[in-house]
N, C-alpha and C positions, 0 to 999 in steps of 0.2 A: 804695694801689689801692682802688677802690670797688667790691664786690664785690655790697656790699648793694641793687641797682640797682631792689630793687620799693619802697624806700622814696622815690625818687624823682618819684612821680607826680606829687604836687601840686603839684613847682615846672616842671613842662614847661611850655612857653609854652600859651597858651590856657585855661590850667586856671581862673585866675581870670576870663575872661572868658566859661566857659559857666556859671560859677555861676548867672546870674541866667536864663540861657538852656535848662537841662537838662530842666527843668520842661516841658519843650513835651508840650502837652496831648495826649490820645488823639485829640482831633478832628481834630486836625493829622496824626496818624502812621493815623489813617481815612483822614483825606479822599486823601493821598498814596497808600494802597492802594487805595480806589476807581479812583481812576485810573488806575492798572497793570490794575484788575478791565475796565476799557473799551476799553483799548486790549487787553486780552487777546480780549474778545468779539469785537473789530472785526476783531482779525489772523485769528482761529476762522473767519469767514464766509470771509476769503479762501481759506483748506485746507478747507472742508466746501461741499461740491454741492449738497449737497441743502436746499437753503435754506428748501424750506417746511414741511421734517418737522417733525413735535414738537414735537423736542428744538430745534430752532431756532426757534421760534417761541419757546419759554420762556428763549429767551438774548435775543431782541430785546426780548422785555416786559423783562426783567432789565436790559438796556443802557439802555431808557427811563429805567425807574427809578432806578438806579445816577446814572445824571445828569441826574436831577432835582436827587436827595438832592446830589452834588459843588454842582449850580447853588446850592444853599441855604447852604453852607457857604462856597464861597469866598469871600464880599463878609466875611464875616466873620474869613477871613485874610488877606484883604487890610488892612484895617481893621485888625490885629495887625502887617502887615510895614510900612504907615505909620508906626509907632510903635516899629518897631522890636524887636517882640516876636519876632517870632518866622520863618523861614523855612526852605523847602522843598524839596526837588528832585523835578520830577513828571516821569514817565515820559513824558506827552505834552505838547505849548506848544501855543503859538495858530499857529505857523508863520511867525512876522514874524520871529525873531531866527536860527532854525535849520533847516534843512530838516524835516519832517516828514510821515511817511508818512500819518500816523493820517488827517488827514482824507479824500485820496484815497478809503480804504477806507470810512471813513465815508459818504459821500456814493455810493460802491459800494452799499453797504445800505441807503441810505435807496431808491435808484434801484430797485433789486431788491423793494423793499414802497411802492414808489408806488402800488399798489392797495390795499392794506391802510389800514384804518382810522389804524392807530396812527401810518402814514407823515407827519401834520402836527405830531402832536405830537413824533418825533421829529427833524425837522427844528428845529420850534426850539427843544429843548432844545440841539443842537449848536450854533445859530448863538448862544445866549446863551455857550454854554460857551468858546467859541471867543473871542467879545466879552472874557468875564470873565479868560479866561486870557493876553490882550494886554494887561489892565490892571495886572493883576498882576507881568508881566514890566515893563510900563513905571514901575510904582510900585518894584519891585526895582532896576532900574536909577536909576532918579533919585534913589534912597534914599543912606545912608552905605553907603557903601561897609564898615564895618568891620563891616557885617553878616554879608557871605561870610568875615570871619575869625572869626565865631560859627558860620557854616557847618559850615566846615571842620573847626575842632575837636568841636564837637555828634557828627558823624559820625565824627570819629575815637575818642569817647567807645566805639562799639560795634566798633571794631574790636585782635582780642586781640594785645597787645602781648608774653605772655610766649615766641613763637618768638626773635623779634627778642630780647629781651633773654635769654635763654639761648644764640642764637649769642653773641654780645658776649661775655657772662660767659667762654663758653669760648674766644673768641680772644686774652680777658683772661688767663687761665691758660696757653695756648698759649705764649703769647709771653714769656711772664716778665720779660721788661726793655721794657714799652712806652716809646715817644720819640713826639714830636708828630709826627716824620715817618713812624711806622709806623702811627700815626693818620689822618694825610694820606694813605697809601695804602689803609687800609679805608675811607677817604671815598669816594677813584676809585674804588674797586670797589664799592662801596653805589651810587654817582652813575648807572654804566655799566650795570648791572644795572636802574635802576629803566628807565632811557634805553634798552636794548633790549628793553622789555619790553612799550615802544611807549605808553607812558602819556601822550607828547606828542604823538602823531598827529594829534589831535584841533586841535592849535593852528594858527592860521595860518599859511601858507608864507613863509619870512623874507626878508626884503630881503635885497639885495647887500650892504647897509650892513653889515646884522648878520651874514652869513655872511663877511662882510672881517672882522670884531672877534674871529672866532673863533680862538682863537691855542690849539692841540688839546697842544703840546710838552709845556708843563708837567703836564700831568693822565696823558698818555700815557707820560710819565716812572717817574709812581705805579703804573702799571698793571702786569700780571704781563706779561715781554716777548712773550707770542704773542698777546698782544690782537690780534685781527682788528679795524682801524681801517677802515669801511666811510664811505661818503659821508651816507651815512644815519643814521651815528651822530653827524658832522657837522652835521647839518641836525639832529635832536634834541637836539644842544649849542646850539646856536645859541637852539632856542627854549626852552629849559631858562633862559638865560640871561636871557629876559625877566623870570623870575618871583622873580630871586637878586641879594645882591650880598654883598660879604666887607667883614666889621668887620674889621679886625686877622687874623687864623687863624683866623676863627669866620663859612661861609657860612648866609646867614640868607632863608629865604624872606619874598616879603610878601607874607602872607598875605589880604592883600584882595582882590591881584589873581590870587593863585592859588586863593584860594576861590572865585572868581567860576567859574573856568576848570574847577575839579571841580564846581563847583553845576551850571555849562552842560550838561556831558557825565555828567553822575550816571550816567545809567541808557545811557549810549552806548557805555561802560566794560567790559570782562569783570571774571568775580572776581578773573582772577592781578591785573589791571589795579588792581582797586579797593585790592588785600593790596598792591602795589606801590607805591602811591601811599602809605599810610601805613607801610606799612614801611621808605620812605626816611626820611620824617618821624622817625621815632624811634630809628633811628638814625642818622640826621644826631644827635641831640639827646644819645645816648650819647656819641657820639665826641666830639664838642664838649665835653662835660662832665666827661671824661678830660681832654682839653687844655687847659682853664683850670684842673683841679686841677696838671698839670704845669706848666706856665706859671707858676702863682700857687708853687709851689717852685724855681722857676729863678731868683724875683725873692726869696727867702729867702736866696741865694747871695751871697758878695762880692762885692762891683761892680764892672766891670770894667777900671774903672783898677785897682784893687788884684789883679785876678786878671792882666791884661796881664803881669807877670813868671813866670809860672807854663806849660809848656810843653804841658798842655793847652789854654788855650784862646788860645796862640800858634796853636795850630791850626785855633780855631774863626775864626780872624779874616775878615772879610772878604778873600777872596784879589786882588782886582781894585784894591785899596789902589794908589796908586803906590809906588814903590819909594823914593822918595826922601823920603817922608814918613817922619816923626819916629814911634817907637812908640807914644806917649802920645795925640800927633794923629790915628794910625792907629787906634786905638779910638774916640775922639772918633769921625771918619769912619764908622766900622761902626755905632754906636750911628743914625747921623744915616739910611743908606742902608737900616738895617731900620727904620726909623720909616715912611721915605716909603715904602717895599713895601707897608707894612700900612696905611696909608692913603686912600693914591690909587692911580688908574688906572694902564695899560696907558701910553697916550700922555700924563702927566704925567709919571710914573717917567723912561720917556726920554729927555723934554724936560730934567729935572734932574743926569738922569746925564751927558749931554753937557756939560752945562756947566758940572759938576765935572769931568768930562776935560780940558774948556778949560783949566781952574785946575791943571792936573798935581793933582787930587786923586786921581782913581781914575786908570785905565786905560781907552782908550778901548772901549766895550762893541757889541755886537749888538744887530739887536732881537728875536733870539727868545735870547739869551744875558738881556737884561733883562728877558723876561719871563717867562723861568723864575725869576730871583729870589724872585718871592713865596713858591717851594717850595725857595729854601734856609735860610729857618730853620724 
């Protein structure tokens, strides 16, 4: 058992590809607070009345200013995410890719000091800012893609992993005889927990397609029995599913298109949302790294033609074996039906296993009986 779970950092996925990324300048981690500093100004006029006191007056010269300074630095990050150097997530867009309040209110304020001197220059500093920050999205977007998985991890960089890996630890203790499949169940429960926590609200509404592909038996299996199974947690599996797929008993996000997806919503986020987001992440990465230490000891064991006479793992046999089949074949068979579980899909699995029923190999199956297979071994 791995106990030692802080020496593990360096081989988490991503580690070696913020190497060359971590370095992101202070002008970059300015310019991004800038930004939040403008769109904070801009939300302030809409709760403050009195717009021509002061103190508002000395937040409009400050808003001029403020982006000015952003107009001067973005060409020069954009110029960085061409290249691939470096990227961002900004509190406000240009409003071509997401809704956006900021400029509304902007354009409230400029309206409010259309008598004021300073109302031309603030005008186009917005409409440059506005210009620059569609260029950026659209350079972000036509870019590699395997930027948002430099994204992703950069930001997970600041977020503290030691709660997460002290639960683990002690449901590592807890449990005293961990198995993959008690594994598989602190997955469902990591999965379910990030999934009502609402971290995919933010995603598009799923087709029919994808809400038919949703087959809930197997995970709901893992789950503690009073799980409340709502429609809405259905519709967050479904889009959870866009961003995952399963190697063998190892689920793997890809991360390009789920970087994109947290870059999008950075600041759209709460904080339980943002600790949600990476605290699936790492522990997805614990529990998977338990189950290949397991797994990679299971394949230390005799093989199972040689274990086949032995009345434990008579036990373990694939039970849907046909009956008529020879012991030695019947292993054969079990070895063949967890290969294709951990391989392929959903509608491949059943396509095969019929046609091993055809052959009197197995028994003929269901199809939410074969699509629980992937959670029997």
């Amino acid at each position: 058992m791995n106990n030692n779970i802080d020496e593990i950092e360096g081989s988490q996925p991503g580690a070696a590809l913020t190497a060359d990324f971590a370095a992101t300048p202070y002008s970059l981690t300015g310019l991004s607070s800038f930004i939040s500093d403008l769109n904070y100004i801009v939300s302030n006029h809409k709760e403050n009345p009195t717009h021509h006191s002061k103190t508002w007056v000395m937040c409009v010269s400050s808003l001029n200013w403020i982006m000015g300074l952003v107009n001067k630095h973005l060409p020069i990050y954009i110029n960085d995410l061409k290249q691939g150097k470096s990227i961002e997530a900004f509190e406000i867009s240009s409003g071509q890719y997401r809704s956006e309040d900021f400029w509304g209110l902007f354009d409230k304020v400029c309206e409010d000091l259309r008598d004021e001197p300073i109302y031309q220059y603030l005008k186009d500093n917005g409409k440059k800012l506005k210009a620059l920050l569609a260029e950026a999205e659209i350079t972000m977007n036509n870019g590699d893609p395997a930027i948002f998985e430099k994204f992703f991890f950069y930001k997970k960089q600041n977020f503290c992993e030691f709660k997460v890996k002290r639960k683990f630890n002690e449901w590592l203790n807890e449990c005293h005889t961990p198995s993959v499949l008690k594994l598989k169940e602190m997955r469902a429960q990591a999965i379910a927990d990030a999934l009502n926590s609402g971290i995919f609200d933010l995603s598009t509404t799923p087709s029919q397609r994808e809400m038919d592909d949703v087959i809930l038996d197997p995970i709901i299996q893992l789950l503690p029995y009073n799980f409340e199974l709502t429609e809405e947690f259905k519709v967050a599996f479904a889009k959870f599913k866009r961003f995952v797929k399963m190697e063998g008993s190892i689920l793997k996000f890809n991360y390009k298109s789920y970087g994109k997806y947290v870059l999008t919503h950075f600041y759209d986020f709460n904080v339980a949302q943002i600790g949600a987001i990476f605290n699936l992440d790492v522990m997805l990465f614990l529990i998977h790294q338990e189950m290949e230490r397991l797994e990679q000891g299971l394949t230390n064991q005799p093989s199972l033609s040689s274990a086949a006479s032995t009345s434990d793992h008579q036990k373990e046999l694939f039970h849907f074996v046909h009956p008529e089949i020879e012991e030695e074949e019947a292993w054969r068979i079990h070895k063949v039906v967890k290969r294709l579980v951990a391989y392929h899909g959903i509608r491949d699995i059943c396509r095969f296993l019929n046609e091993m029923a055809s052959e009197k190999k197995i028994l003929k199956m269901k199809v939410r009986q074969s699509a629980n297979l992937r959670f029997y071994w």
